[in-house]
Biopython code that builds the backbone (N, CA, C, O; Angstrom):
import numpy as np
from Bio.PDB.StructureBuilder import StructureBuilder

atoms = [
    (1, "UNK", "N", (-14.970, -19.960, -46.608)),
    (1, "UNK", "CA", (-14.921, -19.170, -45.393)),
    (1, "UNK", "C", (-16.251, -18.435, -45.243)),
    (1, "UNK", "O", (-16.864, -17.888, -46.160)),
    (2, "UNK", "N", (-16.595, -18.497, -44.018)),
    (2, "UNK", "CA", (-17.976, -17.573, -43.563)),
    (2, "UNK", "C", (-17.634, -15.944, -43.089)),
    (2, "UNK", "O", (-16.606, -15.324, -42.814)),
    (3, "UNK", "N", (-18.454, -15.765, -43.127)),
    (3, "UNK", "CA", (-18.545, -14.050, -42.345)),
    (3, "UNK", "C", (-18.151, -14.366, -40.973)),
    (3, "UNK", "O", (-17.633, -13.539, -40.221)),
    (4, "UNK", "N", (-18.365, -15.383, -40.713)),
    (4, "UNK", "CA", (-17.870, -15.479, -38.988)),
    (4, "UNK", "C", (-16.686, -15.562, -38.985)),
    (4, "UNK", "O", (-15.912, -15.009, -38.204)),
    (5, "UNK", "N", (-16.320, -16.611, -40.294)),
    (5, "UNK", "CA", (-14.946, -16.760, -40.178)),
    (5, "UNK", "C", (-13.639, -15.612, -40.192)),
    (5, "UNK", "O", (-12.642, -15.743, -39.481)),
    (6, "UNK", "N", (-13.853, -14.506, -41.119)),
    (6, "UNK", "CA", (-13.469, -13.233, -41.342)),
    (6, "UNK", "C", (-12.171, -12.743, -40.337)),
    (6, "UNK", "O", (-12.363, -12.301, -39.204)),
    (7, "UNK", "N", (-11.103, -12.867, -40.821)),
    (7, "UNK", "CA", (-9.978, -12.661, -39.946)),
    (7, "UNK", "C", (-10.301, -10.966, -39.487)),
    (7, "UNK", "O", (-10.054, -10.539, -38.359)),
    (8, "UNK", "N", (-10.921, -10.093, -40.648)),
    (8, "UNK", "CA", (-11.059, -8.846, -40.332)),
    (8, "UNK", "C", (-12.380, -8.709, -39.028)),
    (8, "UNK", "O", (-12.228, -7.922, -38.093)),
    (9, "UNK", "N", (-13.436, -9.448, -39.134)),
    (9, "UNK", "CA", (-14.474, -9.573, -38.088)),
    (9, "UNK", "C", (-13.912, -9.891, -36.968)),
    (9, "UNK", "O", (-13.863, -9.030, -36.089)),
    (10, "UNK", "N", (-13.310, -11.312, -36.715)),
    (10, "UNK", "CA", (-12.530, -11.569, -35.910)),
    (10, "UNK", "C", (-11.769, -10.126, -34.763)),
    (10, "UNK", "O", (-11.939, -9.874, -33.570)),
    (11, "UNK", "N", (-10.862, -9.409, -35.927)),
    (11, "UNK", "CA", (-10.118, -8.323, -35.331)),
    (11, "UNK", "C", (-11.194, -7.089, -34.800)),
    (11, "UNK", "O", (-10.973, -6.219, -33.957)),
    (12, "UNK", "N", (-12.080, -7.265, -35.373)),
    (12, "UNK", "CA", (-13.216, -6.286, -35.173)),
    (12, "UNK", "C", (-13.682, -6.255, -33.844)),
    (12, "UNK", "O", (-13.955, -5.261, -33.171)),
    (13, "UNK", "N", (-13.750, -7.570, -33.503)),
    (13, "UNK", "CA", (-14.542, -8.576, -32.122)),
    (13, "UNK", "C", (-13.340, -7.969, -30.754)),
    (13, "UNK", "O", (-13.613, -7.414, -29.690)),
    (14, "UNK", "N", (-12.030, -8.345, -31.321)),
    (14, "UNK", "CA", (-11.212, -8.209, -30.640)),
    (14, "UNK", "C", (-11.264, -7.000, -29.921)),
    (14, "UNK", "O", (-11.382, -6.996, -28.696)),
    (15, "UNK", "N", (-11.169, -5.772, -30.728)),
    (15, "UNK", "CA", (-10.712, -4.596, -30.754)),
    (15, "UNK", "C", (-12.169, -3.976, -29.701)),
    (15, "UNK", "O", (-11.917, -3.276, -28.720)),
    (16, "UNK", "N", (-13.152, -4.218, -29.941)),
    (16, "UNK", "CA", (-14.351, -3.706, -29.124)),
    (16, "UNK", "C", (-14.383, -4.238, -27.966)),
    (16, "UNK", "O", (-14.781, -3.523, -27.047)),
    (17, "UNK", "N", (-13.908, -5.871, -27.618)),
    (17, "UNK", "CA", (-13.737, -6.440, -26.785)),
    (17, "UNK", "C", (-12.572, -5.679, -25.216)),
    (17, "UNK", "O", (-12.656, -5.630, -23.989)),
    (18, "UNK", "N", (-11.739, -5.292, -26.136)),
    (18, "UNK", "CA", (-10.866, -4.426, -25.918)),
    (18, "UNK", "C", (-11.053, -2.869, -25.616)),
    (18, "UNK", "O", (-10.307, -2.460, -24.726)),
    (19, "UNK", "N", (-11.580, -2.282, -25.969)),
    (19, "UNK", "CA", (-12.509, -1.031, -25.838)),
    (19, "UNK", "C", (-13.198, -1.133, -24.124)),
    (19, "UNK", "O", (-13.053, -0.422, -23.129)),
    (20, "UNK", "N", (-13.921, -2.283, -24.379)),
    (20, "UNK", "CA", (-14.904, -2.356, -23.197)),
    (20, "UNK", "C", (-14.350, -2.731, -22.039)),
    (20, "UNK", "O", (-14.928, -2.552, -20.967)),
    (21, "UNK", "N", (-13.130, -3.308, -22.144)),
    (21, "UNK", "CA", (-12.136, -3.584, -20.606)),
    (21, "UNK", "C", (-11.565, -2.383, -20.426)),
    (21, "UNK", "O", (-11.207, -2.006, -19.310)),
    (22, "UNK", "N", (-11.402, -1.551, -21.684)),
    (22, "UNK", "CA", (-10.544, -0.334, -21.113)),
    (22, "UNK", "C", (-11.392, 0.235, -20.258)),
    (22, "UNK", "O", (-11.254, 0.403, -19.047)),
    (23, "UNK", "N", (-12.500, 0.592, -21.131)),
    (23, "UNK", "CA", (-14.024, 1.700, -20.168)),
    (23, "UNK", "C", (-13.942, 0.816, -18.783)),
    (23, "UNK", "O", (-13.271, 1.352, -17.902)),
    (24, "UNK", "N", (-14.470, -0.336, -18.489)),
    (24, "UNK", "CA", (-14.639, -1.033, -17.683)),
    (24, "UNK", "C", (-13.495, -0.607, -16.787)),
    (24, "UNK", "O", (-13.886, -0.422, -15.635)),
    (25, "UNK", "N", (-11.952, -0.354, -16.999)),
    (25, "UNK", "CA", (-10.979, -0.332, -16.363)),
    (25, "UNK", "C", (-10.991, 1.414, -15.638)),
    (25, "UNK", "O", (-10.605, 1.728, -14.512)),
    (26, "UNK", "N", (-11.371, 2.020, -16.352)),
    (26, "UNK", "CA", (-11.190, 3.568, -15.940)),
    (26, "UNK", "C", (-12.466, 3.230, -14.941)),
    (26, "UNK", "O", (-12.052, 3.101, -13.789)),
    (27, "UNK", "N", (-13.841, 3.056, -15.042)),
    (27, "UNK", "CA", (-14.855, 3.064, -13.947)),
    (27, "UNK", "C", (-14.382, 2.701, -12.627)),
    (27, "UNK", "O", (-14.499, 3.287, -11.551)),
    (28, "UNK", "N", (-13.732, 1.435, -12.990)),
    (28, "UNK", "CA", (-12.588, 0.934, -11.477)),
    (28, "UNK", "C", (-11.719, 1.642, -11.083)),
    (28, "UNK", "O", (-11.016, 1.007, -10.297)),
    (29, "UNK", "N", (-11.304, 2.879, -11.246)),
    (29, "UNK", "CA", (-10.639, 3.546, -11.227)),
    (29, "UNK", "C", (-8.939, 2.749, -11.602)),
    (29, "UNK", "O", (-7.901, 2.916, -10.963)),
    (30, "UNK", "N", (-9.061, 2.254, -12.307)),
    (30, "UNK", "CA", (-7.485, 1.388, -13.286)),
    (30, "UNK", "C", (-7.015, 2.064, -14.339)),
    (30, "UNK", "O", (-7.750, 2.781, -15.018)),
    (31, "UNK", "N", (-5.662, 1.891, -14.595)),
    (31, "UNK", "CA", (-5.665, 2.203, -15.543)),
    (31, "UNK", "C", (-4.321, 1.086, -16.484)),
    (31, "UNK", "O", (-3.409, 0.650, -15.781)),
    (32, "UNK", "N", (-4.326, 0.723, -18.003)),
    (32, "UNK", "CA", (-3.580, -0.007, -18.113)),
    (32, "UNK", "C", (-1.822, 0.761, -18.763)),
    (32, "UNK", "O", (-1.774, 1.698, -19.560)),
    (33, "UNK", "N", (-1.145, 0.381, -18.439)),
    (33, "UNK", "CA", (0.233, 0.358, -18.253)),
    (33, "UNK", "C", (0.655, 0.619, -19.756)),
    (33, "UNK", "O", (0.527, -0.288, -20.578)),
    (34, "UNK", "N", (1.159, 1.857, -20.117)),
    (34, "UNK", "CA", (1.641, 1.917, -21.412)),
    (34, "UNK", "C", (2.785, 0.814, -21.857)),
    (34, "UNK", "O", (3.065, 0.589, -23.034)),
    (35, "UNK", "N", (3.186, 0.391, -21.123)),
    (35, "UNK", "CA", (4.443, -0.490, -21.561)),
    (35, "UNK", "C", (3.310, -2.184, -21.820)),
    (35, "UNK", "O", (3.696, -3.080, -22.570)),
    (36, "UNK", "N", (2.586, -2.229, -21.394)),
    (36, "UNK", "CA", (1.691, -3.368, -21.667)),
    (36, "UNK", "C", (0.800, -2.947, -22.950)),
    (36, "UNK", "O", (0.430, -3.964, -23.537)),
    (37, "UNK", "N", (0.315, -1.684, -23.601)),
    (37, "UNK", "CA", (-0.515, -1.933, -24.776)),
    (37, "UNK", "C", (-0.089, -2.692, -25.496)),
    (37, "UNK", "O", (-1.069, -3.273, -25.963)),
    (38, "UNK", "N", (1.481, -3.402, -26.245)),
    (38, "UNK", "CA", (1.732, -3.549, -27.258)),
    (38, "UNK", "C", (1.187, -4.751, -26.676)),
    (38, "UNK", "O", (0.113, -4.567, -27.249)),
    (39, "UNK", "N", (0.971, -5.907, -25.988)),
    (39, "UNK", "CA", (0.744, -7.239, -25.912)),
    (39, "UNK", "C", (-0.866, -6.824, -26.364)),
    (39, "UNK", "O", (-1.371, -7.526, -27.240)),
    (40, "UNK", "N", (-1.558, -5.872, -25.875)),
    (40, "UNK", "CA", (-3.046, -5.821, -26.132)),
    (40, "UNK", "C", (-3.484, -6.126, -27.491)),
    (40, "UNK", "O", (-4.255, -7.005, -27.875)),
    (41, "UNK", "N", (-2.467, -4.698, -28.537)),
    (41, "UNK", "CA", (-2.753, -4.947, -29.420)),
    (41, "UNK", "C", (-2.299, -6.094, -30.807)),
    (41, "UNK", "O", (-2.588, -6.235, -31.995)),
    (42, "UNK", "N", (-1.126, -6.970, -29.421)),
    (42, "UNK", "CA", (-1.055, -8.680, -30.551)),
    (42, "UNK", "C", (-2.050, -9.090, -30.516)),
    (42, "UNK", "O", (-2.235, -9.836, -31.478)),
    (43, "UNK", "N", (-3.450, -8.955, -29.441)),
    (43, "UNK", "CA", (-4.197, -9.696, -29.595)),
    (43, "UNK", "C", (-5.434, -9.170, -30.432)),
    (43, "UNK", "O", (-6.402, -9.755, -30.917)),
    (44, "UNK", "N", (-4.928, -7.495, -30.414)),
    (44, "UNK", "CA", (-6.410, -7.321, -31.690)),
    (44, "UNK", "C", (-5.925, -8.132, -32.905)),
    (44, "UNK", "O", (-6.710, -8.742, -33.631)),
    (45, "UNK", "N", (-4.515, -8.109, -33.103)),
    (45, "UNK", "CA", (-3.906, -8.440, -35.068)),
    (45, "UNK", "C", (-4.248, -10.173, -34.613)),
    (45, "UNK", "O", (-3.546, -10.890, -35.326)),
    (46, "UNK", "N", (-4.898, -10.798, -33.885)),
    (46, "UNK", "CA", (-4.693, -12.151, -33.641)),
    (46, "UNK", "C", (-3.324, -12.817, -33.510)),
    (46, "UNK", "O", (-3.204, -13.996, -33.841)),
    (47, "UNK", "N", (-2.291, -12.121, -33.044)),
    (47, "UNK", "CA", (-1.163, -12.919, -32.780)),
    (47, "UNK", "C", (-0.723, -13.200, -31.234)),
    (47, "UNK", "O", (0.396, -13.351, -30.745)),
    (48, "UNK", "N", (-2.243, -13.216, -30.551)),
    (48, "UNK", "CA", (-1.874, -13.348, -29.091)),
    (48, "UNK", "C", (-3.419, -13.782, -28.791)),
    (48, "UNK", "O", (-4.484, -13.215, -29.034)),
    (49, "UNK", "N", (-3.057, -15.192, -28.079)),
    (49, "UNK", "CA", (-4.681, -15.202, -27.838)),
    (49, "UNK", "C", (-5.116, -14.896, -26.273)),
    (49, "UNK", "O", (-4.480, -15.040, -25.229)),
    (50, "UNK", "N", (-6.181, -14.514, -26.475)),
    (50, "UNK", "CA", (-6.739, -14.384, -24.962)),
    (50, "UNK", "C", (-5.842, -14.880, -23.556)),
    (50, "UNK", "O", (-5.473, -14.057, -22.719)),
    (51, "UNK", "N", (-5.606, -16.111, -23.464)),
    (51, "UNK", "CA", (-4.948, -16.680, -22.374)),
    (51, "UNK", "C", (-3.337, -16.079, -22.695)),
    (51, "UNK", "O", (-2.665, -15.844, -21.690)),
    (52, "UNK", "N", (-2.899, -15.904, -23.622)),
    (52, "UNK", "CA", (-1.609, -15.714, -23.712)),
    (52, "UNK", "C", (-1.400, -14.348, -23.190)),
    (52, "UNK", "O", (-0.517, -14.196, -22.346)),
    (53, "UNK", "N", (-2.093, -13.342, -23.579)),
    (53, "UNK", "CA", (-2.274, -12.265, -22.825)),
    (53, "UNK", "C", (-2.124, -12.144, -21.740)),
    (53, "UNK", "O", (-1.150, -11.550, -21.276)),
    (54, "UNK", "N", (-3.347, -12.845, -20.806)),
    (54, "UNK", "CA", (-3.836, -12.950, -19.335)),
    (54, "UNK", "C", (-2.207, -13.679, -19.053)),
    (54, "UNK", "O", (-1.601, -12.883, -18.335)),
    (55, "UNK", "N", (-1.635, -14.464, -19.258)),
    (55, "UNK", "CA", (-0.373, -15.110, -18.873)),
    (55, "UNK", "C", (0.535, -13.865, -18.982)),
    (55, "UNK", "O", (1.372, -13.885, -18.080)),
    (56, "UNK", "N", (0.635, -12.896, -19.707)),
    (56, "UNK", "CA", (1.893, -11.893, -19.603)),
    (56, "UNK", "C", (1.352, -10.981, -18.742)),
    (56, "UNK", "O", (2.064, -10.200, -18.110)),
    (57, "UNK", "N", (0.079, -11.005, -18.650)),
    (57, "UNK", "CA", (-0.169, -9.619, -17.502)),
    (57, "UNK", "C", (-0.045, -10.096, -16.266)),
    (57, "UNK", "O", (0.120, -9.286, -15.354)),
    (58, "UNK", "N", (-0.094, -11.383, -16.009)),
    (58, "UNK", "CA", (0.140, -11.903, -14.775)),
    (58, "UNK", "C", (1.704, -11.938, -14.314)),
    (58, "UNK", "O", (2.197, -11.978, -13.187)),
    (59, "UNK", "N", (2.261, -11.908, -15.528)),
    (59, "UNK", "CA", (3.639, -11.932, -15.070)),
    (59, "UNK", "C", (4.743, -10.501, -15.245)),
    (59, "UNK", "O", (5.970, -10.476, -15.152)),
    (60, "UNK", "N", (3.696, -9.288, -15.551)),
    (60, "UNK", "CA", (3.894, -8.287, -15.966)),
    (60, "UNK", "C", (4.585, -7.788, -14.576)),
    (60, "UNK", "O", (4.273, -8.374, -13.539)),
    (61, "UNK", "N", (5.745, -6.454, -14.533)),
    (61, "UNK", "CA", (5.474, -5.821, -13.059)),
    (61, "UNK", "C", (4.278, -5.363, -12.872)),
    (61, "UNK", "O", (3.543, -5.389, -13.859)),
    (62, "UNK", "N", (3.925, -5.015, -12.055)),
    (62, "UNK", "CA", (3.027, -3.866, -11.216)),
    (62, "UNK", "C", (3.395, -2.362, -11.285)),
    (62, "UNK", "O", (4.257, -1.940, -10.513)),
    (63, "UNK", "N", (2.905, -1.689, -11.999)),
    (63, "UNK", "CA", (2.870, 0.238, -11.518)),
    (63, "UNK", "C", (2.889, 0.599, -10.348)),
    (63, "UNK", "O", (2.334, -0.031, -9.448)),
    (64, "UNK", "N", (3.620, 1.812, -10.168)),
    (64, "UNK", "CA", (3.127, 2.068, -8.878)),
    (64, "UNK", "C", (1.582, 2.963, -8.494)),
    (64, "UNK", "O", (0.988, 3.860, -9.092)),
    (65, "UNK", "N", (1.400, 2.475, -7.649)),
    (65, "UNK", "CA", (-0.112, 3.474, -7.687)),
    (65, "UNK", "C", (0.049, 4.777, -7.722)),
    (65, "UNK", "O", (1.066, 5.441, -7.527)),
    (66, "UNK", "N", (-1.165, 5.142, -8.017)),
    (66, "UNK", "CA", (-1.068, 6.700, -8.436)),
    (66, "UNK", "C", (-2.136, 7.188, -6.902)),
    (66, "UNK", "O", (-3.093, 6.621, -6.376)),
    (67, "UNK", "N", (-1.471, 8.364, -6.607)),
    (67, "UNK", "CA", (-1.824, 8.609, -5.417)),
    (67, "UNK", "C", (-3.276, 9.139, -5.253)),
    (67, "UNK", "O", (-3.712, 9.407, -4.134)),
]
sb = StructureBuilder()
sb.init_structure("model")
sb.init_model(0)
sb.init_chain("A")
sb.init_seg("    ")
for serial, (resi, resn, name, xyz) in enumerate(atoms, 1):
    if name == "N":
        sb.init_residue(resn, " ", resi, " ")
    sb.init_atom(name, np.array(xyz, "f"), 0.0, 1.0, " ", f" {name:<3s}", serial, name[0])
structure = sb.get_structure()
């Protein structure tokens, strides 16, 4: 196994990856749905990949907006 390979790097990648949609999300004025973190963070532990995610948020409800 390489350093790339690193299930802990990996989660590392994830987790910053993750960081930066949040920031990214507050600038847009967004915000994400407490009942949705837990899918976020299957995908820092790697038990959710990218698309599998994007597939539950698509099928997630909608919040209501905040006024």
């Amino acid at each position: 196994m390489t350093v790339q390979d690193s299930p802990i790097l990996a989660q590392e990648r994830r987790r910053q990856a993750l960081d930066h949609a949040r920031h990214e999300a507050r600038l847009e004025g967004l915000h994400i749905d407490p009942a949705f973190e837990g899918h976020l963070d299957g995908y820092v532990r790697g038990e959710l990949s990218a698309d599998e995610v994007v597939e539950r948020l698509k099928t997630a409800p909608l919040p209501a907006r905040r006024p």
